[in-house]
C-alpha positions in Angstrom: -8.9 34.5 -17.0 -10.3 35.6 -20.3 -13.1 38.0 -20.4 -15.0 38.7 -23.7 -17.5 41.1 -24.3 -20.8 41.0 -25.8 -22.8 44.5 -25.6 -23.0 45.0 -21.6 -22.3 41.7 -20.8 -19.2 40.3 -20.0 -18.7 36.2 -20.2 -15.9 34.7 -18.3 -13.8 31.2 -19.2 -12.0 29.6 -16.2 -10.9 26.4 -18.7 -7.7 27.6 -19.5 -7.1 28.7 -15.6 -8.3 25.1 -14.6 -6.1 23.2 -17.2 -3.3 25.1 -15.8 -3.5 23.8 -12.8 -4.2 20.4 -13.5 -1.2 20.4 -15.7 0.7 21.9 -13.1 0.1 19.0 -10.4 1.6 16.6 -13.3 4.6 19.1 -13.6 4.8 18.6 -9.9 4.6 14.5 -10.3 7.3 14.9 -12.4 9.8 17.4 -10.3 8.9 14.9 -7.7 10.3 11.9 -9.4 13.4 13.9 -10.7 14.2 15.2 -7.0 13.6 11.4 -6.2 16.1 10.2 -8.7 18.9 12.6 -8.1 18.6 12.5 -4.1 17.8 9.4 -3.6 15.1 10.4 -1.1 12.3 12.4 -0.9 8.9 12.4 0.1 6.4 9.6 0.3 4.0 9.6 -2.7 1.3 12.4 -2.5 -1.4 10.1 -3.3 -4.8 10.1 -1.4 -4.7 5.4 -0.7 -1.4 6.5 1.5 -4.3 7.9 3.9 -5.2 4.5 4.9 -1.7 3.1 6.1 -2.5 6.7 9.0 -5.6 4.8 9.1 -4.7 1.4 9.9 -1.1 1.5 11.1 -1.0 4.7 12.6 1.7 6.1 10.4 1.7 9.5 9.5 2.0 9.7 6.3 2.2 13.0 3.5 -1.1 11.7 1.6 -3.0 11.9 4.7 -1.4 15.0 5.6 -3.2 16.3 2.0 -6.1 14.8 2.3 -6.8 16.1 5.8 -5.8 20.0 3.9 -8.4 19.2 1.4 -10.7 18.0 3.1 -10.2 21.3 5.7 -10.9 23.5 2.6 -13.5 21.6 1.5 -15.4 22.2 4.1 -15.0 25.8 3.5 -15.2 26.2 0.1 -16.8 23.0 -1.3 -16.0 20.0 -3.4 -13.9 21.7 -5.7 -10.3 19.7 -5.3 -12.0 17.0 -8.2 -11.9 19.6 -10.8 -9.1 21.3 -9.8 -6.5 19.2 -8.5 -7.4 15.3 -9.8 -5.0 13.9 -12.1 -7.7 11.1 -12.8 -10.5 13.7 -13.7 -8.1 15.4 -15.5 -7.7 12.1 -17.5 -11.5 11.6 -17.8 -12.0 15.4 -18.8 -8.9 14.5 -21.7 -10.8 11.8 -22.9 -14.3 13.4 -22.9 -12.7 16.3 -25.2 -11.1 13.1 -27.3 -14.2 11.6 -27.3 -16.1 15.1 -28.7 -13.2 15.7 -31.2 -14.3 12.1 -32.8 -17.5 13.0 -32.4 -18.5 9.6 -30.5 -21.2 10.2 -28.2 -21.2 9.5 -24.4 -23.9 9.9 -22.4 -24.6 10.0 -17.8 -25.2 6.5 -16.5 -28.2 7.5 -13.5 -28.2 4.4 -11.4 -30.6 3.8 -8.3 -28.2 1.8 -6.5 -24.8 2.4 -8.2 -24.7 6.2 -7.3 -24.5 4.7 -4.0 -21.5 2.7 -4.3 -18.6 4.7 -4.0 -20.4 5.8 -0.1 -20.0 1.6 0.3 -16.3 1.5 -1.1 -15.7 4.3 1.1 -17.1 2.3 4.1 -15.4 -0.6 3.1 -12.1 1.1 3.2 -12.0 3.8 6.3 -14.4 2.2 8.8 -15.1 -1.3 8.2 -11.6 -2.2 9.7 -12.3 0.3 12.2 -15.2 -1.7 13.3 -12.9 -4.9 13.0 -10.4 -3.4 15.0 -13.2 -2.8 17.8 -14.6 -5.8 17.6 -11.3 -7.7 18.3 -10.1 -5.7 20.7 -7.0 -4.2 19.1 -7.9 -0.6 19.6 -6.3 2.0 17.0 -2.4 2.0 16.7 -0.6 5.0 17.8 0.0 7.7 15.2 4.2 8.3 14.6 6.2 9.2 11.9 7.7 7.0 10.2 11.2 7.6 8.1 12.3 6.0 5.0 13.9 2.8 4.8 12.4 1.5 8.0 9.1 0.7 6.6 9.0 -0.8 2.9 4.8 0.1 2.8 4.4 3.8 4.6 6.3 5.8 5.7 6.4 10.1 5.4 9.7 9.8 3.4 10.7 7.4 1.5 13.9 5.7 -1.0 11.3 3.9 -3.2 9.1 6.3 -5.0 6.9 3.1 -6.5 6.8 1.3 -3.0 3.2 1.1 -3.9 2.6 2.3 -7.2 1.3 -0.5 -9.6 3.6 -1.6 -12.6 3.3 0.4 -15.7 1.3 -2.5 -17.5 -1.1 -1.8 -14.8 -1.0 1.9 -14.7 -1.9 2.0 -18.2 -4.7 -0.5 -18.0 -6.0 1.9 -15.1 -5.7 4.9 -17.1 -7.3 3.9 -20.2 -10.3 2.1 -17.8 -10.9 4.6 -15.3 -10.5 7.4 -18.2 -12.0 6.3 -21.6 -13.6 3.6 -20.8 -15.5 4.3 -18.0 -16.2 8.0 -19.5 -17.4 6.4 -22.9 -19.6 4.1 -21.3 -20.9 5.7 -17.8 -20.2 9.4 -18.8 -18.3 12.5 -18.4 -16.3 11.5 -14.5 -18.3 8.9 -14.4 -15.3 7.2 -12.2 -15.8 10.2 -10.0 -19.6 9.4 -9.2 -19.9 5.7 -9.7 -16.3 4.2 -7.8 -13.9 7.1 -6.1 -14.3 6.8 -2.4 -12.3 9.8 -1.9 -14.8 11.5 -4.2 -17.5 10.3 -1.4 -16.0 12.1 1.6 -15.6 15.2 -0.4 -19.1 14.8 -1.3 -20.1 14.7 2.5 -17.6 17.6 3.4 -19.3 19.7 0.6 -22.8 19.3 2.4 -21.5 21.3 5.2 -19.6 23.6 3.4 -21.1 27.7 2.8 -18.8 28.3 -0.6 -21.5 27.2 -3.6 -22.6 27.8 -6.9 -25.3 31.1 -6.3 -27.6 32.9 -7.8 -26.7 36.8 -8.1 -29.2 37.9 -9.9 -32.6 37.0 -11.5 -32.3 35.1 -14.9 -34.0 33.9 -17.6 -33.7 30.0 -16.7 -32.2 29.2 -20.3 -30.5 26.1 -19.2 -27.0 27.2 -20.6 -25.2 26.5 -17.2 -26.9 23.3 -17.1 -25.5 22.1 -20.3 -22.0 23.9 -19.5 -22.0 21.3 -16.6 -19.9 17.9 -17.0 -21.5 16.5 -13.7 -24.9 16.0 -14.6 -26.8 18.9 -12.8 -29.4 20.2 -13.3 -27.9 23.4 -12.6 -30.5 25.9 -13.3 -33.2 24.3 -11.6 -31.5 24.0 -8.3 -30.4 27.7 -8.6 -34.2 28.6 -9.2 -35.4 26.2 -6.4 -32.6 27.3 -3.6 -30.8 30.0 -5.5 -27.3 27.5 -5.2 -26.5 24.4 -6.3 -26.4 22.1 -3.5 -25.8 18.9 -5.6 -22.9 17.1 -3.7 -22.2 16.0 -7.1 -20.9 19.6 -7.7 -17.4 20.0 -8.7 -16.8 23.6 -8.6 -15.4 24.1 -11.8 -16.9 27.4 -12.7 -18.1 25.9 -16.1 -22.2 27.2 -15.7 -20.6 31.0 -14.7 -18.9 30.8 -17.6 -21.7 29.6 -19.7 -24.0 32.1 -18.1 -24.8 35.1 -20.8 -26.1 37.6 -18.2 -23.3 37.5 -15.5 -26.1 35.8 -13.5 -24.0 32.7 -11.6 -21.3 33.0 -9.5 -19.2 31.6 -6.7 -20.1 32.6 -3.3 -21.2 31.7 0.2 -24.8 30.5 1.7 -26.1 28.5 4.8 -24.9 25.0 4.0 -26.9 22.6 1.9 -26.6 20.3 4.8 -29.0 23.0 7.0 -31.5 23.5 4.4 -34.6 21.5 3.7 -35.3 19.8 0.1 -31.8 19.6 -1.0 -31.7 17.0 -3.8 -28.5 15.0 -2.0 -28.1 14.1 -5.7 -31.2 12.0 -6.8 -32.2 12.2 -10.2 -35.7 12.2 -9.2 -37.0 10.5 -11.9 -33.9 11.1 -14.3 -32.6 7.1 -14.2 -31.3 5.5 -17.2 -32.3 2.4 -15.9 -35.0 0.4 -15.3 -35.7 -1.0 -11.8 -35.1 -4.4 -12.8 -31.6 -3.6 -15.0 -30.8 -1.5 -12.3 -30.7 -4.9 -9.7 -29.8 -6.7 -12.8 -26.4 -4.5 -12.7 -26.1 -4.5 -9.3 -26.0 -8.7 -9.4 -23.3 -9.1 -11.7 -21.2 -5.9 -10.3 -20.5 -7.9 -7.2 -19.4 -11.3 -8.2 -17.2 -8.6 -10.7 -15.4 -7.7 -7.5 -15.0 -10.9 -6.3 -13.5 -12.3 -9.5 -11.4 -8.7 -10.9 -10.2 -7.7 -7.6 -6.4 -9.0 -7.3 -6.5 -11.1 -10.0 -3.3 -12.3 -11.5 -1.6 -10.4 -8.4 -2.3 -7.5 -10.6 -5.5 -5.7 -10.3 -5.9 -3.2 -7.6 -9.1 -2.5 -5.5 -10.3 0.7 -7.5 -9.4 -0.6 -10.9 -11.5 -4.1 -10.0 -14.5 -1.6 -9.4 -14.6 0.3 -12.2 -14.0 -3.0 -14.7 -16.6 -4.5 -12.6 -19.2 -1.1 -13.2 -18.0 -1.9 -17.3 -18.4 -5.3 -17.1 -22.0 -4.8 -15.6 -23.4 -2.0 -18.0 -22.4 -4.4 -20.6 -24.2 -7.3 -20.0 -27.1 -4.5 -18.9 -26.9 -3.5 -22.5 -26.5 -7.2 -23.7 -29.8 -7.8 -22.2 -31.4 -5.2 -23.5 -29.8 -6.5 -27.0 -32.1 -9.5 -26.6 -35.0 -8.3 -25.5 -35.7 -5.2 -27.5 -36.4 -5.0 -31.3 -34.3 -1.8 -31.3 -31.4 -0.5 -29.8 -28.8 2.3 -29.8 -25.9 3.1 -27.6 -23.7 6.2 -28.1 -24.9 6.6 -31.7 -24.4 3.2 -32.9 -27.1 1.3 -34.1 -27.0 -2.0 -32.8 -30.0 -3.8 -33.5 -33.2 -2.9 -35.8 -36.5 -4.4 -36.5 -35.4 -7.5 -34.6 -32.2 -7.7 -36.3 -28.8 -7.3 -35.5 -27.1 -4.7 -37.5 -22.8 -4.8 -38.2 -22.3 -2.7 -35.0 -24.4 -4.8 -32.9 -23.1 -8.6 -34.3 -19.7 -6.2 -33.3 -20.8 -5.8 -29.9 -22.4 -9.1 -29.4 -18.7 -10.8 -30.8 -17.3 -8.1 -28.4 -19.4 -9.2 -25.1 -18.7 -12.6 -25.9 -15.4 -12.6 -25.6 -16.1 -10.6 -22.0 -18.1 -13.2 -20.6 -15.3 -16.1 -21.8 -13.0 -13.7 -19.8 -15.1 -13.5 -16.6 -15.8 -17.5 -16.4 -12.4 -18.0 -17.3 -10.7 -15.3 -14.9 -13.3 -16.7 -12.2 -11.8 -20.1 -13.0 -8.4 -19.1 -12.0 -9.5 -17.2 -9.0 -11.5 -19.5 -7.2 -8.5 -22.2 -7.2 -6.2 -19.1 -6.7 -8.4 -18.2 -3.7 -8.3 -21.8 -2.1 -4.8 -22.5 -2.7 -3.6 -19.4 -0.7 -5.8 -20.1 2.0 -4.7 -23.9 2.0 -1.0 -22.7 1.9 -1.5 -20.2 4.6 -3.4 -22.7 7.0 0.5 -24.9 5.9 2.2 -21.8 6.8 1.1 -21.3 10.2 1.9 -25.2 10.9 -1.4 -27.1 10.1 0.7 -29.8 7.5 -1.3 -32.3 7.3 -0.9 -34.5 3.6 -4.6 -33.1 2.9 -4.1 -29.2 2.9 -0.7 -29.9 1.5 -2.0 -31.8 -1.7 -4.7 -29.5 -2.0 -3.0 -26.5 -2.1 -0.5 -28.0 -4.5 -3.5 -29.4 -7.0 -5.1 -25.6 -6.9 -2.0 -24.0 -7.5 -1.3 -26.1 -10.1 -4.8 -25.5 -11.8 -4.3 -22.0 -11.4 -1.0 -21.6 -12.9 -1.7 -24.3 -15.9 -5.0 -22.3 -17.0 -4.6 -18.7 -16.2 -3.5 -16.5 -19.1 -0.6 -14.7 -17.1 2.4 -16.4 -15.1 2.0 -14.6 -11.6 5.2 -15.2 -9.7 4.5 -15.1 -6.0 1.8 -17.8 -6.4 5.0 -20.2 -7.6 7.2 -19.5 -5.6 4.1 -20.4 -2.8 4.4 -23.5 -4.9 7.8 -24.2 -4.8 7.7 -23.8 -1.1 5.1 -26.5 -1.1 6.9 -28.9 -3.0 9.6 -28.6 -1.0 7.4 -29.6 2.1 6.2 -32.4 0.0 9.9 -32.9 -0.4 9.8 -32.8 -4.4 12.7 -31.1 -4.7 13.1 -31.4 -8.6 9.7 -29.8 -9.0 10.8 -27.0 -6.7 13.9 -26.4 -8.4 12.5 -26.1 -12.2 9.9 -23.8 -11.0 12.3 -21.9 -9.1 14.7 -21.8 -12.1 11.2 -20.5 -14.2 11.3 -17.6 -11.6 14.4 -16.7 -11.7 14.7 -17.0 -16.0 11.6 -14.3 -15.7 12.8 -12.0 -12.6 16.8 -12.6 -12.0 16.5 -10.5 -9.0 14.1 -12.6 -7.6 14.9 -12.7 -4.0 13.0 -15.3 -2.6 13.4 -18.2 -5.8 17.4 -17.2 -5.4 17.4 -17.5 -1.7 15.8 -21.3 -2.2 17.8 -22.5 -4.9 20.8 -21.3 -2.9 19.2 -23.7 -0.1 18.8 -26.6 -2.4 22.0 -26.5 -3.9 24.3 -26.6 -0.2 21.6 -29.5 0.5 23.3 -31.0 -2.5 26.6 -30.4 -1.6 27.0 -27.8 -4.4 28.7 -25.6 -2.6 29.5 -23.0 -5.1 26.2 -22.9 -7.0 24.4 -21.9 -3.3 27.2 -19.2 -2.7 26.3 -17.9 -5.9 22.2 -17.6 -5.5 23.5 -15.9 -2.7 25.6 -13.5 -3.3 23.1 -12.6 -6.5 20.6 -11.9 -3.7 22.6 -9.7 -1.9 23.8 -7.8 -5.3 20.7 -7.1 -5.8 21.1 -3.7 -3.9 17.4 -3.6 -2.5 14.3 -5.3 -1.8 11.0 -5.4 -3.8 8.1 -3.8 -2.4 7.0 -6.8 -0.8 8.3 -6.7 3.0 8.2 -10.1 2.5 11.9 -10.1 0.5 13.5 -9.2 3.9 13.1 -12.6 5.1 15.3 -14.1 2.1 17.7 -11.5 2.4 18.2 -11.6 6.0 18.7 -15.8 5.5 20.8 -15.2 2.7 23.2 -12.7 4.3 23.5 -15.6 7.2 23.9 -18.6 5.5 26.7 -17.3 3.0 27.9 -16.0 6.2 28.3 -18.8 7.8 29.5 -20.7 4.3 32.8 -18.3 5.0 32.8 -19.0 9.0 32.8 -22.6 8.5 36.1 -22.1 6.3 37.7 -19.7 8.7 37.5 -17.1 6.0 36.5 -14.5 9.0 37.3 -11.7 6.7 35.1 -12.8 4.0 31.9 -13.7 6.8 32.0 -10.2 8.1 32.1 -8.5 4.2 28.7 -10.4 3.7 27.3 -9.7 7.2 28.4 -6.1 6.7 26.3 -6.3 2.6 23.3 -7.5 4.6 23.8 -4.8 7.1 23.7 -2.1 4.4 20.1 -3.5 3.2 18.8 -4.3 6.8 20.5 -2.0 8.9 18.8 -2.8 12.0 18.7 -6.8 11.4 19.2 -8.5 14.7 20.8 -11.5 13.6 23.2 -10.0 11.5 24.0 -7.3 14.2 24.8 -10.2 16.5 26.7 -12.5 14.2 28.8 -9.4 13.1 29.6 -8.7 16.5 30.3 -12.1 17.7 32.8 -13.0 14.6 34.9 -10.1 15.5 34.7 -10.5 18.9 36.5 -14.0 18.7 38.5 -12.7 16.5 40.0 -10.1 18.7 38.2 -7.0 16.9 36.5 -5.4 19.8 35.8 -2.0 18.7 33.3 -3.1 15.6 32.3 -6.0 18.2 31.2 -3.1 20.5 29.6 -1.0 17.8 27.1 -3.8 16.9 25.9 -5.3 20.1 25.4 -1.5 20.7 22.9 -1.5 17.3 21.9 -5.0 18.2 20.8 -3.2 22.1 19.0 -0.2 20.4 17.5 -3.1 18.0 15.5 -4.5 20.9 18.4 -7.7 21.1 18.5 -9.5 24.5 19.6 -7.1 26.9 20.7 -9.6 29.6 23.2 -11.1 26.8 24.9 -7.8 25.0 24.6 -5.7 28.5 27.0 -9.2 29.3 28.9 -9.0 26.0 29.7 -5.1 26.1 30.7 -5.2 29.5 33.0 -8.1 29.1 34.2 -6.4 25.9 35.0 -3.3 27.7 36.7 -5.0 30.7 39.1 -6.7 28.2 40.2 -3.6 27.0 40.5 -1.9 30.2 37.6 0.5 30.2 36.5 -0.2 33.6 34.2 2.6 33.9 31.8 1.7 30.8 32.1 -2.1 32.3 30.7 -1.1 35.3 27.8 0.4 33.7 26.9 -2.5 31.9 27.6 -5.1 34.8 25.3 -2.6 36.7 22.7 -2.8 34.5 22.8 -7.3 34.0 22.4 -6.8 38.0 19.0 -5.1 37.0 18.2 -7.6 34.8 19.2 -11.0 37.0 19.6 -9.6 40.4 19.2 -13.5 41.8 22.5 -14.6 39.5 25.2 -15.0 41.8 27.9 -15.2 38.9 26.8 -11.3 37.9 27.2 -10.4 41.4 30.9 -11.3 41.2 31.8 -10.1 38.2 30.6 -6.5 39.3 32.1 -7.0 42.5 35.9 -7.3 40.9 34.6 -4.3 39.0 34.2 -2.2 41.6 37.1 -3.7 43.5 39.5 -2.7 40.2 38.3 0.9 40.1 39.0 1.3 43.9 35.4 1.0 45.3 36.0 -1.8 47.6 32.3 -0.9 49.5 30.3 -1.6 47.2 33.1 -3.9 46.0 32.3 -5.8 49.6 28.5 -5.5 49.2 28.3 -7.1 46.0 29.9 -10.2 47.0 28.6 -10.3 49.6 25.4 -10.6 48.1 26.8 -13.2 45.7 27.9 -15.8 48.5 24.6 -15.0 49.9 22.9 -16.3 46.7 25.4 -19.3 46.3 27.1 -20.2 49.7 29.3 -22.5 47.9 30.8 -20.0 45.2 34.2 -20.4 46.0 35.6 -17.2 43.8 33.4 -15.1 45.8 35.2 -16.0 49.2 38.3 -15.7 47.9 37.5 -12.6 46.4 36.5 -11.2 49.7 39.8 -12.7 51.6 42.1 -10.9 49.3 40.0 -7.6 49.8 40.0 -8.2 53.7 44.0 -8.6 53.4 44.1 -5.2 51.4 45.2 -6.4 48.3 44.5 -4.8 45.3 41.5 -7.5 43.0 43.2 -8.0 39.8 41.6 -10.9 38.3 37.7 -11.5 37.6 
């Protein structure tokens, strides 16, 4: 760190030590993605949302193996991972200095109720499906590890670094929202304090933690560390009231020891704030930039913000909904204020004077317009969105009636014909309705739309494929098929196993209805390498080769098809029958042991393991067995004879 001297006293700068390192965790995204590329695998993403697939599905996962670090050494040494180690305050930070360097103002947002908001997102993300959990009985899933390629969401290592990344459309909407926008309209990290929920546990954890902000020495109270501090504190009051800052607000970045002229701040350790009385828990006490009324005001319009923002188009992700919701709201705060008051500024701009609106503000009125068209029109689409999936869901699960069918289609449709982006899933949700309906040219244009826009659209290929053997186009259907299977790899969406898994199958069984064998099991074998443990294929595979005399393969796949969780009364059958064929007897009998487990009432078993054991020279248990098989079915005729050529001593050669 830099150290400068000035007389006897020696000021400190920890920027450059703290850029450093927030540099260095993007060096580390990108020798991530590199070891990604040129493996093939590596580990899941580092980010903190991975925590709540540990959460919910019981996977361990390496975000939630970093949160639970951080959150260990926050307790220790205080909320200081923000500063340090966020690559969205990092952002924030780059666009306050941006912001400074174009010398446009930005200025704290102190809400009453919004500073309690990311406690509520946090809530609404850790424990409210917790309590849901509870409160149907489910209980909490057991915690396991989970390797790549088995899970498409979470898993600890992974073959799809962006499994649940957002596009890069997306990404950059998030980072100039959560990073300029946000900071030029609610303040320096104002995402930090208004929306992170991870920022909210590491607010709680710093509450208990001894490593603060102190007071070494007695000072002059100048105030310098409070303006050195990016988070809003009023840092040298709180060191003069408890002699550390117990703001959970607090970020640890060293800025007010740095700004201190006489050496008189530093890090070190104290009885948590947590154990203290009068700790400020972060209220402004008194401080708000709001009045009571615009802060409900803000409040009202934040939440029907959620509800319209949050997954709209398919696109917009839970934390990116609540910070264009927080915008949104602080806009129309300051369009009220633009018709009520005479005057008004915001960040420097002069908006209104005298009663009348000057450029900047006809700019921003123009400007909040177009916002407010944007909500009612985004709401538009999402409330018919909202109904149609529900509709089509209530048709998924079996309730077709022509009601819930037409009325998903007429939302849908309104959705799709207004909204100002094509979203893809939503229809191909119609297709699949119109092919219930049984509009099949309907289906089949929008399906061709899909696949113009995404040619590796699984699903859309897998249905056109459908509709075209319906047709009696046989090559078209073997051609969405094999475009399916091409494709290498599913999307993100676990969903795109189902078409591939049907695709693999049908083209299959295309080939088998030719008696191109060879052909069958190449495709079974492509769906294979996707799916590896796919049941269906498993057991077609090994079916096709064992009529066709390949028993080896045969055996190898109802052996995957056994560990795959397949019928074990069936393969235990197959494998055994498989291994008699080609003499093994001692792996038969193992098998034909365990179908006794499994149907110890079927006299048929009972006989087939009784020439087992008769052909390996155990004619005891040879005897017992069918015994107990003419026992079960007194009228088995094979069984008797079985036993009258063991009583005559000769050798059982047939089953």
């Amino acid at each position: 760190m830099d150290a400068v001297v000035r007389g006897a006293v020696v000021t400190r700068s920890y920027a450059k030590w703290r850029t450093a390192s927030l540099v260095g965790i993007h060096v580390l995204f990108i020798a991530h993605f590199i070891h990604w590329k040129l493996k093939g695998r590596t580990l899941a993403p580092l980010e903190f949302n991975e925590v709540l697939y540990t959460i919910h599905q019981g996977i361990v996962t390496a975000g939630f193996i970093l949160m639970a670090l951080v959150m260990v050494a926050t307790l220790i040494f205080g909320r200081f991972f923000c500063s340090w180690g966020c690559h969205i305050l990092a952002l924030q930070d780059a666009a306050g200095w941006l912001l400074d360097k174009l010398r446009v103002k930005r200025q704290p947002i102190r809400s009453r109720t919004l500073v309690w908001l990311p406690l509520v997102v946090m809530f609404y993300l850790f424990i409210w499906p917790q309590i849901l959990q509870i409160w149907h009985g489910t209980g909490s899933p057991a915690v396991h590890v989970v390797e790549a390629g088995t899970s498409r969401w979470s898993s600890f290592t992974t073959d799809d670094l962006w499994r649940n990344l957002p596009p890069p459309g997306v990404a950059l909407l998030t980072f100039f929202v959560c990073g300029f926008l946000i900071v030029y309209l609610l303040g320096s990290r104002g995402f930090c304090f208004q929306a992170c929920p991870y920022g909210a546990l590491f607010s709680i954890a710093d509450q208990l933690a001894p490593g603060r902000i102190v007071l070494a020495k007695d000072c002059t109270q100048c105030g310098l560390c409070t303006k050195a501090c990016s988070s809003d504190i009023l840092v040298h009051r709180e060191l003069a009231v408890h002699g550390m800052v117990t703001n959970p607000r607090c970020l640890k970045d060293l800025d007010c020891i740095a700004a201190c002229p006489e050496n008189a701040v530093r890090f070190g350790f104290r009885k948590p704030p947590l154990f203290r009385g009068g700790h400020p828990m972060g209220a402004y006490r008194g401080r708000y930039s709001l009045s009571l009324g615009e802060d409900l005001f803000m409040l009202g319009f934040f939440i029907p913000g959620m509800l319209v923002y949050r997954g709209l188009y398919d696109a917009i992700p839970f934390l990116l909904a609540v910070a264009l919701s927080l915008c949104t709201a602080y806009l129309l705060v300051v369009g009220y204020r633009l018709v009520r008051q005479g005057t008004l500024r915001m960040r420097g701009l002069l908006l209104k004077m005298d009663h009348g609106l000057r450029p900047a503000g006809i700019g921003f009125a123009g400007a909040l317009l177009i916002v407010l068209l944007f909500l009612g029109h985004s709401a538009y689409v999402q409330y018919h969105t909202q109904v149609g999936r529900q509709l089509f869901r209530s048709v998924a699960e079996g309730d077709v009636d022509d009601g819930s069918l037409e009325g998903a289609i007429r939302h849908y449709e309104q959705a799709l014909s207004t909204g100002l982006l094509t979203t893809v899933d939503r229809e191909q949700e119609l297709a699949s309705l119109y092919l219930l309906r049984g509009d099949r040219s309907s289906a089949q244009r929008l399906l061709n739309a899909i696949v113009a826009e995404d040619p590796d659209h699984m699903e859309a290929n897998y249905r056109l494929g459908d509709i075209a053997l319906d047709q009696g186009d046989e090559p078209t259907a073997k051609a969405h098929w094999h475009g399916v299977l091409a494709s290498g790899s599913t999307r993100a969406s676990v969903l795109d196993r189902v078409p591939l898994l049907r695709a693999a199958l049908d083209l299959g069984a295309v080939y088998e209805s030719h008696g191109e064998t060879d052909r069958a099991l190449a495709v079974y074998q492509q769906g294979l390498n996707h799916l590896p443990d796919a049941l269906d294929l498993l057991l077609r595979s090994g079916t096709v080769e064992s009529r066709s005399g390949m028993d080896a393969p045969a055996i190898a796949h109802f052996e995957r098809a056994l560990k795959a969780g397949g019928d074990p009364a069936m393969l235990h059958n197959n494998l055994g029958t498989l291994h008699l064929r080609n003499g093994r007897l001692l792996q038969a009998v193992q098998h034909f042991e365990r179908l006794t487990d499994l149907m110890p009432r079927d006299a048929r078993v009972r006989y087939t393991l009784g020439v087992v054991y008769a052909r390996i020279g155990n004619e005891a248990l040879a005897r017992e067995q069918l015994d107990i098989a003419l026992h079960l079915d007194p009228t088995d005729q094979r069984s008797a004879k079985a036993l009258a050529v063991l009583s005559g001593g000769t050798t059982l050669n047939h089953q």
